[in-house]
N, C-alpha and C positions, 0 to 999 in steps of 0.2 A: 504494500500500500504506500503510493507515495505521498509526499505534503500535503499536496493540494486534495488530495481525497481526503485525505484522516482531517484535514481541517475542516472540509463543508461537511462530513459529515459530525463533528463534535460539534459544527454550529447549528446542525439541525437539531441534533438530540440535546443541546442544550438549550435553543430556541422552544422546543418541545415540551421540555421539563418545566420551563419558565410556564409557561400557557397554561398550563394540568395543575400545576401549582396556584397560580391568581384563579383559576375558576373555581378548585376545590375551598381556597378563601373565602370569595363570592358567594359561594355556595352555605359555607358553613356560617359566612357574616348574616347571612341572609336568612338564615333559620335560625338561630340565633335570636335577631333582630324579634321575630316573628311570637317568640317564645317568649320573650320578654316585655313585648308589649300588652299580649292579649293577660297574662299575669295580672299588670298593672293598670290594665282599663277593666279588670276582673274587679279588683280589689279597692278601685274607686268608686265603683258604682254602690258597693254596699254601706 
């Protein structure tokens, strides 16, 4: 394998990593988020 191979491919799998990583964030901010609202508009109402 030479440079120019081993490099685009480490920039895709780490371009790749990067992407899987911020939506698994998103994902988990977002439920989250979710969970901790509906708690707190629970617990206002009473």
């Amino acid at each position: 394998m030479d440079n120019l191979t081993f490099g685009l491919t480490m920039l895709i799998v780490g371009m790749g990593g990067t992407l899987i990583t911020l939506w698994t964030l998103a994902i988990l901010i977002g439920w989250l988020t979710r969970i901790c609202q509906s708690k707190e508009e629970g617990g206002s109402r009473e």
